[in-house]
VOLUMRO-755421 format. One line per 5 residues: number of its first residue (from 1); their letters; for each residue y, x, z of C-alpha. Coordinates in Angstrom, 2 decimals. Layout:
# VOLUMRO-755421
NUM> a> Y,X,Z; ...
This chain:
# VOLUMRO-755421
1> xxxxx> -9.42,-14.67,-17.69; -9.57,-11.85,-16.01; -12.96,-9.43,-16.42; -14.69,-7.74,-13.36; -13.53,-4.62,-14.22
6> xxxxx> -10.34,-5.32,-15.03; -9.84,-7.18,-11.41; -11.22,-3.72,-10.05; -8.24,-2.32,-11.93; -5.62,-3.83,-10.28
11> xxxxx> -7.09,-3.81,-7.12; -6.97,-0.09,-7.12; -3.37,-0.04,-9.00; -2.48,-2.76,-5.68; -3.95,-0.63,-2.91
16> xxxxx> -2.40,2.72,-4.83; 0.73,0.97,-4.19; 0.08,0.00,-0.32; -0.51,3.42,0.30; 2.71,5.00,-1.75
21> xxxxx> 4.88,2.49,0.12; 3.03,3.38,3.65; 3.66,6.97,3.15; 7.73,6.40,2.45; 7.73,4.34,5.31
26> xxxxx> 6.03,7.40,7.52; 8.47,9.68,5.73; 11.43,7.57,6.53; 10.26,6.88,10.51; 13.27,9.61,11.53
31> xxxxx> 16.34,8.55,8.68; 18.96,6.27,10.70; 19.26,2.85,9.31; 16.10,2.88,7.08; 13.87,-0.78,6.73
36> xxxxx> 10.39,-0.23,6.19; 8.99,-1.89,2.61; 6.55,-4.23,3.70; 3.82,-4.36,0.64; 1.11,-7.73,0.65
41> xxxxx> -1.69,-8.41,-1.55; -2.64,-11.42,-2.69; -5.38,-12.79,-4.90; -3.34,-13.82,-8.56; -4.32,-16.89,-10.68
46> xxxxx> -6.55,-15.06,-13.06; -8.51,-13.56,-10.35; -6.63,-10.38,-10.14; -4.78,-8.81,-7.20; -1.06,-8.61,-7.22
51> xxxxx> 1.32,-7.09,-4.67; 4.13,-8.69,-3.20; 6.99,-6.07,-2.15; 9.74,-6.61,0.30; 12.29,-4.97,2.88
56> xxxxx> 11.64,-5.70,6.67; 14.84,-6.62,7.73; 13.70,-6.77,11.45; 16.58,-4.85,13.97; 15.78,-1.18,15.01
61> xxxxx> 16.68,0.22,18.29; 20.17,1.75,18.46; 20.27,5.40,18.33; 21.72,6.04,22.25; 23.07,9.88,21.12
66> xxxxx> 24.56,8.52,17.92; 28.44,9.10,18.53; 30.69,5.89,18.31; 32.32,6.65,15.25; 32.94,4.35,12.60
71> xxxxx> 30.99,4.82,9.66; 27.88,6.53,11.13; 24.86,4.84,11.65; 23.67,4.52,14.82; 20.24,1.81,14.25
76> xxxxx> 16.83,3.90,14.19; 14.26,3.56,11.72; 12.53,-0.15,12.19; 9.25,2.13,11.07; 6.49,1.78,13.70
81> xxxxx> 4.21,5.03,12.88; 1.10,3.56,14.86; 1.08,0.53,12.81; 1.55,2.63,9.65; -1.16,4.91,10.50
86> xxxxx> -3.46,2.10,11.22; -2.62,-0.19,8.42; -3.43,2.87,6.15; -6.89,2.75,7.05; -8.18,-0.81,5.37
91> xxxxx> -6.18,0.32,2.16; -8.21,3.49,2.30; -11.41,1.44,2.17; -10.43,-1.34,-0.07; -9.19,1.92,-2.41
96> xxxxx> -12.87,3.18,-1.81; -15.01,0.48,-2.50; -13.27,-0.15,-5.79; -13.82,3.16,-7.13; -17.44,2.72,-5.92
101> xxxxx> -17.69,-0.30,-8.10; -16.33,1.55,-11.12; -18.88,4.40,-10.39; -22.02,1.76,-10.29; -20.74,0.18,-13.39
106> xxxxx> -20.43,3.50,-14.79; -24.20,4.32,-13.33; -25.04,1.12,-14.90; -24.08,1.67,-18.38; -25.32,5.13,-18.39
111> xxxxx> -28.84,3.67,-17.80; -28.86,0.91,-20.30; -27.74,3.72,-23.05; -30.79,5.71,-22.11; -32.93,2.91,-22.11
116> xx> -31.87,2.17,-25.56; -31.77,5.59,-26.75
């Protein structure tokens, strides 16, 4: 079983992730041949959240100044920086409300120890 705050846990640990692998993709938009990691989180069977990681093997557009030798790599980057951008914005928020929760627990706590005290 999995507690509330330990759900909040790996919620942020899941949306810490998002964001690492959205900002390799962004740095990676210009490198020839790169595939963009793909990251999707999903509710686990305890109640936690878990991420699911994996290459987007979608073509790129070739690179029309690439010369026609073999060996170099003439497919772009299959990174699309607008939907980076704007897929970084919900994993912002999630990333936000979970520290939020943290803090109110934290606010909570604080209160019933001076209520005790």
């Amino acid at each position: 079983m999995v507690t509330g705050l330990s759900s909040t846990l790996s919620s942020l640990q899941a949306h810490e992730r998002k964001m690492a692998s959205s900002a390799n993709n962004i740095a990676n938009v210009n490198t020839n041949g790169y595939k963009r990691d793909q990251v999707v989180l999903a509710e686990g069977e305890a109640g936690d959240v878990r991420v699911h990681l994996r290459k987007d093997l979608s073509p790129a557009p070739q690179d029309p100044l690439a010369p026609e030798a073999p060996g170099v790599e003439t497919e772009l980057s299959n990174v699309d920086l607008a939907d980076e951008m704007s897929g970084m914005i919900p994993t912002e928020i999630g990333y936000k409300a979970n520290l939020k929760t943290i803090q109110t627990r934290d606010e909570m706590i604080g209160t019933l120890l001076d209520t005790l005290a």
